[in-house]
N, C-alpha and C positions, 0 to 999 in steps of 0.2 A: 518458682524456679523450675518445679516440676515440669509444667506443662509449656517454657520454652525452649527446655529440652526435649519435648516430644514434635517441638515444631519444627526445631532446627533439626532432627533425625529425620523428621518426613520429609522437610524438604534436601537431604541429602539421599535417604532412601528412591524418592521421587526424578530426582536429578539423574540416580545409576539404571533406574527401571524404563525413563525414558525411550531407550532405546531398546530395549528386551520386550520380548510378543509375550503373551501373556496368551494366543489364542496359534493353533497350529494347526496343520492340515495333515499332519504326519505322522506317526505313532514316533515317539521322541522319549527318552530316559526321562523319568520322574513326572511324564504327565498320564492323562487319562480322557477316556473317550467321553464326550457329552452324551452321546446317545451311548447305553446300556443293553449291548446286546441288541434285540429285537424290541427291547423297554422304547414307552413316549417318553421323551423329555418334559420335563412343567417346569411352569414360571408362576413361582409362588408369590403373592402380596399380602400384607395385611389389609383388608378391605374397608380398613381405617384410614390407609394413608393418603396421600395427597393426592387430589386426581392426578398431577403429574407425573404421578408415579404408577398410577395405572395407564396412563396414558403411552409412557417409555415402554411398559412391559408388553403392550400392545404391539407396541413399535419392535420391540426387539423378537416378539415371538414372528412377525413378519419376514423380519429380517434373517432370520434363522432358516425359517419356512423355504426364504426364496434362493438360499444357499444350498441346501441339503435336501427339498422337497420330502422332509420327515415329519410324523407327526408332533406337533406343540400342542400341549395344554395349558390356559392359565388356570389358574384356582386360588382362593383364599384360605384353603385346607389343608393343611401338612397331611395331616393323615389319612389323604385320601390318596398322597402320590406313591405310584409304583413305578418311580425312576426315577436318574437322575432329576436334579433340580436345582435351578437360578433363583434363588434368594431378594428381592431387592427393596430396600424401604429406607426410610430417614431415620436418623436416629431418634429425631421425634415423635415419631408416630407407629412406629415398627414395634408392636409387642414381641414379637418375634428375635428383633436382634437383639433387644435388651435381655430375654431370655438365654441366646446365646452366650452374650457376656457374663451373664452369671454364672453360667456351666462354664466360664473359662476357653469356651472355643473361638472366642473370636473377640480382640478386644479394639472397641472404642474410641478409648481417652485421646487419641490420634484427630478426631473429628469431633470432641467434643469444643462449642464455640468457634468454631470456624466457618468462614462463607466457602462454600459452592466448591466445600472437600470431597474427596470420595476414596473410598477404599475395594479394593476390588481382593478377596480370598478365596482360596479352595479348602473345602473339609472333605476330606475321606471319611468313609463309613458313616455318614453322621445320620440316616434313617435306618431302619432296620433292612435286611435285604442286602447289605453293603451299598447300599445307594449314595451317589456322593452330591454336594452340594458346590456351586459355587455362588458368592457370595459380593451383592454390590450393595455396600451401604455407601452414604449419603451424608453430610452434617446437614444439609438441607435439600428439597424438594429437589434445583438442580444439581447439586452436586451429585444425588442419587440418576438423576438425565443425563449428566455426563458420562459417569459409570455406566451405565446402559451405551452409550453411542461408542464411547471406548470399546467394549467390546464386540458390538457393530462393525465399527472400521476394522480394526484387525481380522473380522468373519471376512471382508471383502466388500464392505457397504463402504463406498466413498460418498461422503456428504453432499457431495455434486450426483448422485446417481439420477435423484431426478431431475434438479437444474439442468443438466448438460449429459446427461440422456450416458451416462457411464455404468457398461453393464456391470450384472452382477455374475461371476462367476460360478457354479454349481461345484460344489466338493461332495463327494460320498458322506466327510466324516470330518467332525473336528473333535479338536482335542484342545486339553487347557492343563498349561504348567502349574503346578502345585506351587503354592507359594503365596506370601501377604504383598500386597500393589498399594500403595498407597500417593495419592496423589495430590498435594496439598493446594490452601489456597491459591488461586491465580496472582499473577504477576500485580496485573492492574483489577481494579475490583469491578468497575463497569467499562464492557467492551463490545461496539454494537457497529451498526452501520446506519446507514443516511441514505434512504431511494430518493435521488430529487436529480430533477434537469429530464423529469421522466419522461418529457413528449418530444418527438412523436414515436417515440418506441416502445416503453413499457408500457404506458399509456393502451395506444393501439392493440398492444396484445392483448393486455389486460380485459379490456375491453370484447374483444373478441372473443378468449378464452373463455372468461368466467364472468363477462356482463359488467364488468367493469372491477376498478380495485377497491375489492370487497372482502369480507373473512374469509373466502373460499380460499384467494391465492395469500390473504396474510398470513393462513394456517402452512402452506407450503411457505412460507418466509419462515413462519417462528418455528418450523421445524426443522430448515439448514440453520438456520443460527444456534440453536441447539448443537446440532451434531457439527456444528465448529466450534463449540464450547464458547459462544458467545450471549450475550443476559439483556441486551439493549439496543433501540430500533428507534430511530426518527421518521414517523411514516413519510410515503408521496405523499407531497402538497402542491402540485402543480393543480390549480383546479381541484384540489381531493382533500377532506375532513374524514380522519381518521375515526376522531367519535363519534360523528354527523351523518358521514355518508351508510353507516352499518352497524347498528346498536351492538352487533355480537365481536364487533373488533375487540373493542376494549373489553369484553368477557375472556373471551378467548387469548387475549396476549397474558392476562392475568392468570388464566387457567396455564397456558404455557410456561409460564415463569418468566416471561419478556417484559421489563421494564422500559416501559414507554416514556419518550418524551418528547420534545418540540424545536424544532431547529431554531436557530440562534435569535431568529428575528418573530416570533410565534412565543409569546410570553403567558405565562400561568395557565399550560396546557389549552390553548386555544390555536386553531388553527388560522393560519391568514384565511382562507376561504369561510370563515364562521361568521371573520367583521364583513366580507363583502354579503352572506347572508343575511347576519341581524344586525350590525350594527348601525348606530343612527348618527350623525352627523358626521365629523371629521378626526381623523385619528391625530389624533393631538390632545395631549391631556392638559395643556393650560388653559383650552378651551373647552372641553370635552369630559373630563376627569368625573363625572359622576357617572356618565354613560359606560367610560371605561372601567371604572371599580365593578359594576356591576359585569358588562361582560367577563371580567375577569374571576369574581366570583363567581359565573356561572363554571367555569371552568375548572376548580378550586372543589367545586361542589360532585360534579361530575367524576371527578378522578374517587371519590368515596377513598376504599379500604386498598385501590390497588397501587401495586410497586409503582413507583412516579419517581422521575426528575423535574421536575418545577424550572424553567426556564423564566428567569425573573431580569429587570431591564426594561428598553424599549429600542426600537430601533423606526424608522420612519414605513410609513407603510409599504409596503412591496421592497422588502430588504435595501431602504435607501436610506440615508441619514438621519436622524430625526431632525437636526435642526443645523443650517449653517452655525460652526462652530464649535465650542464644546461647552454646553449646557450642564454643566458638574451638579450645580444647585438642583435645578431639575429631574434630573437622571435620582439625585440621591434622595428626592422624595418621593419618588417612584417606587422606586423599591422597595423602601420604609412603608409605602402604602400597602404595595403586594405583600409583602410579611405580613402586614397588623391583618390583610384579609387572609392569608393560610390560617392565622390562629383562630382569625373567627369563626372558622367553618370548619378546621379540624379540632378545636378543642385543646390545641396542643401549641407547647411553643414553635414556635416557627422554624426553630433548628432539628424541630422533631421530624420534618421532612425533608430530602433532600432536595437541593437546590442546586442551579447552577446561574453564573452570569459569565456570559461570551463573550470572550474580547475580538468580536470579529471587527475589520478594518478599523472604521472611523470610532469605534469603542475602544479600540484600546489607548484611542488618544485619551482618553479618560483617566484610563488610569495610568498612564505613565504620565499624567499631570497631577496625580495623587489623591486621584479618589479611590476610597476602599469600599466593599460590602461588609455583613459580618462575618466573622473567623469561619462558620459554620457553611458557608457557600463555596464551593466548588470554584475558583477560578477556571473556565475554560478560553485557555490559548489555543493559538491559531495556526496555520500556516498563511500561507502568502496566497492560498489557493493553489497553487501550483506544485505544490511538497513543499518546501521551503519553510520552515517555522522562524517563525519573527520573532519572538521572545522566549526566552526562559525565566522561570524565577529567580531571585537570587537564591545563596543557599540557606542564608540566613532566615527567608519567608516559608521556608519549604514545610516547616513543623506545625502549618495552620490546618484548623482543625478538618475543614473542609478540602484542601488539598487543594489540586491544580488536575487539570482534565488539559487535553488535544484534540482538538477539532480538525482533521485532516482531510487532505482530498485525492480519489483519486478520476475526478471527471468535474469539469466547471465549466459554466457559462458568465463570460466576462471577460473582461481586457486581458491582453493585449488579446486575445481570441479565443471562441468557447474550443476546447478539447470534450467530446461528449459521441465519436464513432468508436473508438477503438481503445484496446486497452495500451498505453504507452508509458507504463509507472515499471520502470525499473526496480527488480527489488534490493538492491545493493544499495540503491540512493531512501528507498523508503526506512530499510531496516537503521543506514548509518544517522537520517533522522529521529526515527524514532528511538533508535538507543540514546541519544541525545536527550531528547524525553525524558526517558526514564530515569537517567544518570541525574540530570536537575529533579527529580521527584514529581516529575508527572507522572501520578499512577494513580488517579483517581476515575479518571472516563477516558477511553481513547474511543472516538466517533469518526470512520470517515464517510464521506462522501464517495457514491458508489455508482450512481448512474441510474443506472437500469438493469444493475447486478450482474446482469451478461451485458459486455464480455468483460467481467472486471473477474472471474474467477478465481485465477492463480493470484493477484495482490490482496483477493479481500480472505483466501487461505492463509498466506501468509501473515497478515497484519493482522488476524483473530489469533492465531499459533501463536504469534510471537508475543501477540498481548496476554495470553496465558501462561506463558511460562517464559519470559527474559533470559532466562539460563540457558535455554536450547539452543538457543541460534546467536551464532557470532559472525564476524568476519571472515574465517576461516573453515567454515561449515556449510554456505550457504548455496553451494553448488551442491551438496549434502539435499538440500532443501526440495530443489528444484528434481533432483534424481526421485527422493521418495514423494514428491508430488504426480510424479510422471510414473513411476510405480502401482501409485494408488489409482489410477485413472485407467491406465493402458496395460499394468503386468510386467515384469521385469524385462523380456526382451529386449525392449528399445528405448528401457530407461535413459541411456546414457546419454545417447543420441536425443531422443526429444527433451531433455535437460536444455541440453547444449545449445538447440532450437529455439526454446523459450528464452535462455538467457543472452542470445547473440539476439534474437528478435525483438525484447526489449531495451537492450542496449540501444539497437537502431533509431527505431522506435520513438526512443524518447532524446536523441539529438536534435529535433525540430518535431512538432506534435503537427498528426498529417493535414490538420486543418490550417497550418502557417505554411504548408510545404509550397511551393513556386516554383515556375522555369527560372526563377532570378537565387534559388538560393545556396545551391551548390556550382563550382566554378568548372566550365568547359576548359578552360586552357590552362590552368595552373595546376599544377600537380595529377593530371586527371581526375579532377576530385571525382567530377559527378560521376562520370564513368566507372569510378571505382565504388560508388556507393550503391551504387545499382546492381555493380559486378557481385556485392556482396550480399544484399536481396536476393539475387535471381540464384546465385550459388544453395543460400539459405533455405529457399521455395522448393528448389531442387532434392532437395536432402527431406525438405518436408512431403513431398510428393514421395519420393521415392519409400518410405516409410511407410504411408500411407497404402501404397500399393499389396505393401507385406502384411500389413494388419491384419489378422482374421475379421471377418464380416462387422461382428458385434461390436467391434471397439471404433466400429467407421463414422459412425452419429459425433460422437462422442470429441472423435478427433478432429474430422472437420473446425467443429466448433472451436477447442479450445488450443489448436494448432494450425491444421491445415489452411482456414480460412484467413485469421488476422496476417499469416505468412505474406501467404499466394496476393491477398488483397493489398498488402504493404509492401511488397514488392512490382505488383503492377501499377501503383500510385508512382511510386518515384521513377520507374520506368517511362509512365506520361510524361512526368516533367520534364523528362529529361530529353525525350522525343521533342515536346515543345521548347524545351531551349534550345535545340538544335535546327528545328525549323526556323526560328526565330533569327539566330543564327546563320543561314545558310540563304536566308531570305536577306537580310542585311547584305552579305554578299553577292549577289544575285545573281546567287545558281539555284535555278527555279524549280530542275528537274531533283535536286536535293531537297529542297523546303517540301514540295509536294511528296514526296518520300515518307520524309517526317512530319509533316500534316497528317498523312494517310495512317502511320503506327501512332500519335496521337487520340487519335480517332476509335482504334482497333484496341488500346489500353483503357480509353473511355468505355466502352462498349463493356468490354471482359469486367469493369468493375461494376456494373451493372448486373451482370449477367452473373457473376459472383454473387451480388446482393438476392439475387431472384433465388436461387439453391438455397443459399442460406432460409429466406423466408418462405418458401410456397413447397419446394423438395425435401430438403432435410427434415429427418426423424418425421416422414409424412404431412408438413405441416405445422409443428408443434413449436415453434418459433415465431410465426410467422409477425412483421412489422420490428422484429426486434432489427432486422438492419436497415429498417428506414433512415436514421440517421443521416442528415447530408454531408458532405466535407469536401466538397469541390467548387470553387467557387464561389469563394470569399475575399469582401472587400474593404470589410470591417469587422471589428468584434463580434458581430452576431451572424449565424446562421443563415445562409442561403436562403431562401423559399425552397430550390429545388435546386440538384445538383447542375453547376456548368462546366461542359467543356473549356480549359483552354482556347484563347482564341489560336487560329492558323494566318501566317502570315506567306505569302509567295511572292510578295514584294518588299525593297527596302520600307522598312516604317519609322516616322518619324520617335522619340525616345519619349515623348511624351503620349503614345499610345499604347505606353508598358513601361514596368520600372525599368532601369539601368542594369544592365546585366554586365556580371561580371566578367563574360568575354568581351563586352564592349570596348571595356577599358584597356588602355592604352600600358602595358606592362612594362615596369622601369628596366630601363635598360644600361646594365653596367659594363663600360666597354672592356672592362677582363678583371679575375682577380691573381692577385700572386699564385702562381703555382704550386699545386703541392710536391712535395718535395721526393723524389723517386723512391725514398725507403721514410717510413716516418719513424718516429722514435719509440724507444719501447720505453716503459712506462709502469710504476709497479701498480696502478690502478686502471681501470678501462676507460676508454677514453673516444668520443664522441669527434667525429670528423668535419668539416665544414668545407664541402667541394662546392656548394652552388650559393655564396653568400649567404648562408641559415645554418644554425645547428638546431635539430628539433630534438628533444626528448621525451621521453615516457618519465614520469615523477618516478613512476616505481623500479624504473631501471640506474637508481644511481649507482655511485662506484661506494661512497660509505657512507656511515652513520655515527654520530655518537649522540648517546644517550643520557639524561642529569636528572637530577636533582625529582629521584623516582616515571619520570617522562619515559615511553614509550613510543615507537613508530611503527604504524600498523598499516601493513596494504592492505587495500579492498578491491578485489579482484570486480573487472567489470563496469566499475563504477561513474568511469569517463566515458567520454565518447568514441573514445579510439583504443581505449586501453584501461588499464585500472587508475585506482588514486591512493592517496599515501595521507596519511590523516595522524594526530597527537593524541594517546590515550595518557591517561584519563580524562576527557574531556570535563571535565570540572578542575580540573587545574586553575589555579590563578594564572595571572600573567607572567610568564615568564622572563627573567633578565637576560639584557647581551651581553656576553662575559666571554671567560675562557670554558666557563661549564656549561654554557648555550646547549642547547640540544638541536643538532644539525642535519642539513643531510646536504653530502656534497657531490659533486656532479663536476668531469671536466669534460672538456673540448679543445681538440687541435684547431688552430686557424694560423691561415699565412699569410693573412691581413691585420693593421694597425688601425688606432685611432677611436672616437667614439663610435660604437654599439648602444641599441637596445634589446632588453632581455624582457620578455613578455609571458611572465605565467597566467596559465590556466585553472582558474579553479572554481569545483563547483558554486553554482548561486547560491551558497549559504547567505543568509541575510544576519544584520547588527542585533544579534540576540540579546546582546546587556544593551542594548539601546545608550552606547556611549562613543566614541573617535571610531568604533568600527576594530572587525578582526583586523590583526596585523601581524605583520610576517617582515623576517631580516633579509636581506639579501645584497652578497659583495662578489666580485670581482677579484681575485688573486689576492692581495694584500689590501685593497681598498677599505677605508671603512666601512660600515654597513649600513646602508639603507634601510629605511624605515615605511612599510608600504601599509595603508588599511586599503582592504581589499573591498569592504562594502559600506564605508560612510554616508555614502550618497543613498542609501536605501528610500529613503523617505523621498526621493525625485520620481518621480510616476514614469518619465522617459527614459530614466537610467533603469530603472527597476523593469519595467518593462523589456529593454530591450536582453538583462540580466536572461527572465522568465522567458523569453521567445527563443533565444539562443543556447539556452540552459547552459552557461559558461559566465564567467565573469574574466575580463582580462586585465590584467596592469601590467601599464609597462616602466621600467627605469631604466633609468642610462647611466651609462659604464665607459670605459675605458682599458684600449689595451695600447701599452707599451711596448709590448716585440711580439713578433710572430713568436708562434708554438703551441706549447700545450696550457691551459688557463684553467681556474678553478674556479666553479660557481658555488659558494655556503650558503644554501638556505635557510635560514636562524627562525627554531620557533618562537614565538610569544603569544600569540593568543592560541588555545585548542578550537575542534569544529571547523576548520580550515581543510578544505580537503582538494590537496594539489596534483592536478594530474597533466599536466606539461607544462616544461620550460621553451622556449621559444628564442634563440638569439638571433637576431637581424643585421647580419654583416652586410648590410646594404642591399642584398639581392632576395629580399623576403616579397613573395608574392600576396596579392589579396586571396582569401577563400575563405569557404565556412568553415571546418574544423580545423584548419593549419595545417601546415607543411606534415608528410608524413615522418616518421622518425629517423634519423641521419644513419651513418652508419658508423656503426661500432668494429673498433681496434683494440 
């Protein structure tokens, strides 16, 4: 009882210190100087402990160095130091702390039995000299690395310093607040990333840099994954064997503390490129199974004594099915085999190592036809590829011994089209998935997919943060988020602003991913869509330039990269299209000296994204990028990648429609020859009340008039998180289904209209997919006094064309039909029942609803 009382203090402890610095630049009540007068500073170890732990101390006497330009010593000697001193070691291995503890200076029991804890203390007077100490233990190897990069970042070291070339600040002097830090287990216990989809960009760097992907740049991997307090890595496998190509990889991830594993179709640590090395016949075990036992033992054998997730299964070779159908019998003697060979070669049962098995795609047909592994294996669910996670467990399976993992993405090649130039992962939509996650008890591996690491920056900060500590970040904070990410990078001046940037830029961003983007996909004549969506780019690039300008020298590398460039770039893309849908246009009309116009700014936006691409690679940070914006995304006509970027075509003549999709100025817009007038004063009204002058009432979810609340439900906006505006979502999202009653939990919404008779009302909500795999989320929804409709919002998930065009549009819409009786003012009650539903417009169509991509803009409020 003792010690889960000391758990649940640390992590309330942990919870309040969150937010308090621990490291200062200031002389401030109750702390004290690192450096001692004209005294060196040392960084003491016990010369016992793990090399990781000399390894951090390495790291942090650098990181000190390059802030202060003071002198650091390390040493294994207490008694040789004459000055302050940094303390750091395991509780394992550390003679030293355990000595402490016994004198009563420093206790323990906090991090005894705990993974990847750390404690961070200051002791006053504690050498002779009054030399003070501070103090980072460890319950293990990383948690003592974390502690180390903790106080890193706080000196000014941001993790990305040397990913994305973020300087380091110079202080005279720092200082550290007196006081115990303790910072408990992580959230989720394995939390890692995924390099794949790497060619032609990381690839090519790679290659360039460091002669290809070798230990040289895994060591710069395993050590941002570190100082993001992350423990777990799926090497590139595009063409690249992790164990194969570099005998020191797998020394070195081990030495690092990075538990290595194998992406989802890559079984018992063997890389795909190993069977196109050694393997002998054909991958298929009903034919094949003695060849495979063996490669797979080799693999088995290989991983020896280091940290390993065993990716156990099979999938068909080059991540494709293994077999039309669902081979249940098969699949479970597969497994059964790879377990009987872990124990042969490790000596141990088979639960003694961990494991995982991936319900990617056509695998989870598998098991949602009721096949299990044992208790002891890691289920890893999936997304959709695209954010969107497709199952939960129930609650009921959650307490299996192995748990449940998240395989997530944020860069994929595959239908309906690769996304793999730019970063377009919203974090309002990642966080409101992955808190989903975690609320069903996925908290055993969260893994996503990353790309080529740049330019996935700010989402693979945040989804490492947030998988350490759940508590930190909510719906209501996460503009919080983006301020102290933009902090840490750039310095407080234009936190607020480059916040604002990032999060307006990824909102855009991920309303159509730029690889889908077309002259056909926002509407020239209906609400000025495309006009406006450009108006909002170029306003965006604007704000990003102008900042840019103000930057002192040092933060210019840095910003390019992880602002100025996906901006400027993402706004001269839809700028193109929109130039060519307007030649397009103007050419159907045939005014020639217009089409050639915009031919010619077509052409001059092509160009500049080029010429953008060229700075980034061959100018910036002198070169040290270079191939990372090879990437193509122009000029796509199916799911896969270009060869090489294309121009839009140019059109200076009428063209027939089958020389180009159907544009939405094409069509022919319904024309209704009047509606009832409104009324010269309208009514006043004790709740606010949505007006309907052009045939449509549009809403924002989150702008209703009220709510009520039942049966412990809540309603939570999430700012940002549509395409136009925020969305409005049901906590606790583990809720059952909820009934329609009088205690419904609702939110209602009205609208004037001075027209009669049938309506459709067309909500928006995000592409959550059928996570109980049952009728699908569902949602109430009535009309004044009517009764209330019953909608599932994603039944059809399992349609590859519905789902599809779900993922393309990132929206899901349905519509039902309704009824008014007399002009006026009308009430819409949106009835919860299922959670995970997250609505962010209502839509009514009083006959005069235009076609476009994100909908009518929001009506006006009275």
């Amino acid at each position: 009882m003792k010690n889960v009382f000391i758990l649940i203090f640390a992590c309330f402890i942990s919870t309040i210190l969150h937010a308090q610095n621990i490291v200062a630049f200031t002389q401030q009540k109750d702390n004290w100087q690192l450096w001692n007068n004209n005294d060196p500073l040392y960084i003491y170890t016990d010369s016992t402990d793990d090399w990781l732990v000399q390894k951090s101390a390495a790291f942090l006497q650098s990181d000190l160095k390059a802030v202060t330009h003071k002198n650091i010593y390390i040493t294994h000697n207490l008694s040789s130091v004459k000055g302050n001193v940094i303390i750091i070691g395991t509780i394992k291995a550390s003679a030293t702390l355990h000595k402490l503890s016994a004198e009563n200076k420093i206790n323990l029991n906090s991090l005894q039995n705990q993974w990847e804890a750390f404690q961070i203390k200051t002791i006053q007077n504690l050498l002779p000299n009054k030399y003070h100490a501070l103090i980072i233990a460890g319950s293990d190897k990383r948690g003592a690395a974390y502690g180390v990069f903790e106080i890193s970042k706080q000196a000014g070291i941001s993790p990305w310093y040397w990913w994305a070339d973020v300087p380091i600040i110079p202080h005279q002097n720092i200082y550290v607040k007196n006081g115990t830090y303790l910072f408990p287990s992580p959230s989720v216990q394995y939390r890692g990333i995924f390099i794949n989809d790497e060619a032609p960009a990381f690839s090519g760097w790679t290659k360039e840099k460091f002669g290809g992907v070798n230990h040289l740049v895994y060591e710069k991997v395993f050590e941002l994954l570190l100082r993001l307090k992350a423990n777990y890595l799926w090497p590139a496998m595009w063409g690249n064997a992790f164990n194969d190509d570099d005998t020191l990889n797998p020394i070195l991830a081990n030495q690092y503390g990075i538990v290595m594993g194998t992406s989802h179709h890559e079984p018992m640590l063997r890389a795909q490129q190993e069977w196109k090395r050694y393997g002998k016949g054909a991958w298929n075990y009903q034919t094949n199974q003695a060849v495979l036992d063996s490669f797979w033992k080799k693999g088995i054998e290989n991983m020896g004594n280091h940290e390993s997730i065993v990716t156990i299964g099979m999938r068909g070779d080059g991540d494709e099915p293994m077999t039309e159908g669902t081979a249940t019998a098969l699949l479970e003697k597969i497994v059964a085999r790879q377990r009987q060979i872990i124990e042969s070669v490790t000596h141990k049962p088979a639960s003694a190592t961990p494991q995982l098995w991936a319900l990617y795609k056509e695998v989870q047909d598998y098991y949602d036809k009721g096949m299990r592994v044992p208790d002891d294996v890691t289920l890893l669910l999936c997304d959709d590829n695209w954010g969107n996670i497709r199952r939960v467990p129930k609650l009921s399976d959650t307490s299996r011994k192995g748990g449940f993992g998240m395989y997530y993405h944020f860069d994929y090649v595959g239908d309906p089209r690769n996304y793999k130039w730019i970063n377009t992962n919203n974090i309002f939509r990642v966080w409101e998935q992955m808190h989903l996650a975690y609320d069903y008890h996925i908290r055993k591996i969260w893994i996503v997919n990353v790309g080529d690491i740049k330019p996935m920056e700010l989402p693979i900060s945040f989804f490492l943060d947030y998988a350490w500590n759940t508590n930190k970040w909510h719906a209501n904070n996460l503009e919080e988020f983006h301020e102290k990410w933009a902090e840490q990078q750039f310095g407080a001046t234009f936190k607020k602003q480059i916040a604002q940037i990032l999060i307006l830029y990824a909102q855009y961003n991920s309303r159509r991913k730029p690889e889908l983007l077309s002259p056909e996909t926002y509407s020239l004549q209906h609400y000025h869509e495309f006009e406006t969506v450009v108006t909002e780019y170029n306003q965006l690039s604007e704000k990003a330039q102008k900042i840019y300008q103000q930057l002192k020298p040092e933060y210019k590398d840095a910003y390019y990269q992880l602002v100025l460039y996906p901006v400027m770039a993402s706004a001269n893309l839809n700028s193109m299209y929109l130039a060519a849908a307007k030649n397009r246009w103007f050419a159907n009309q045939n005014n020639i000296t217009a089409a050639k116009l915009y031919g010619d700014s077509v052409r001059y936006f092509y160009e500049q994204d080029s010429l953008m691409a060229y700075y980034y690679n061959h100018e910036l940070a002198n070169g040290k990028w270079n191939h990372m914006m090879d990437q193509t995304h122009i000029g796509y006509t199916y799911w896969q990648q270009p060869p090489v970027n294309k121009m839009p075509d140019i059109y200076t003549s009428p063209f027939n429609e089958s020389q180009g999709n159907k544009l939405y100025t094409n069509n022919i817009s319904k024309k209704i020859n009047s509606y009832n007038k409104l009324p010269n004063k309208l009514p006043s009204f004790k709740w606010k009340y949505f007006i309907a002058d052009s045939g449509y009432v549009s809403i924002h979810a989150t702008n209703y008039a009220s709510l009520q609340e039942k049966n412990g439900m809540h309603w939570q906006k999430i700012p940002f998180i549509g395409k136009t505006d925020g969305g409005i979502t049901a906590f606790p999202v583990t809720a059952p289904e909820q009934p329609i009653n009088n205690n419904a939990t609702t939110l209602t919404y009205y609208f004037y209209s001075s027209d009669t008779g049938k309506i459709k009302i067309y909500t928006y909500c995000s592409p959550t997919l059928n996570i109980h795999h049952d009728d699908g989320l569902k949602y109430g929804i009535a009309v004044d006094d009517a009764p209330v409709q019953i909608i599932s919002i994603n039944k059809n998930d399992d349609n590859p064309q519905i789902w599809a065009k779900w993922v393309a549009n990132n929206i899901i819409i349905n519509p039902s039909e309704h009824y008014l009786s007399k002009p006026g003012i009308h009430k819409i009650t949106f009835t919860l029942i299922n959670t995970a539903i997250v609505l962010q417009k209502i839509v009514v169509d009083l006959g005069g609803l235009e076609e476009s991509y994100l909908g009518p803009p929001e009506s006006k409020l009275q």
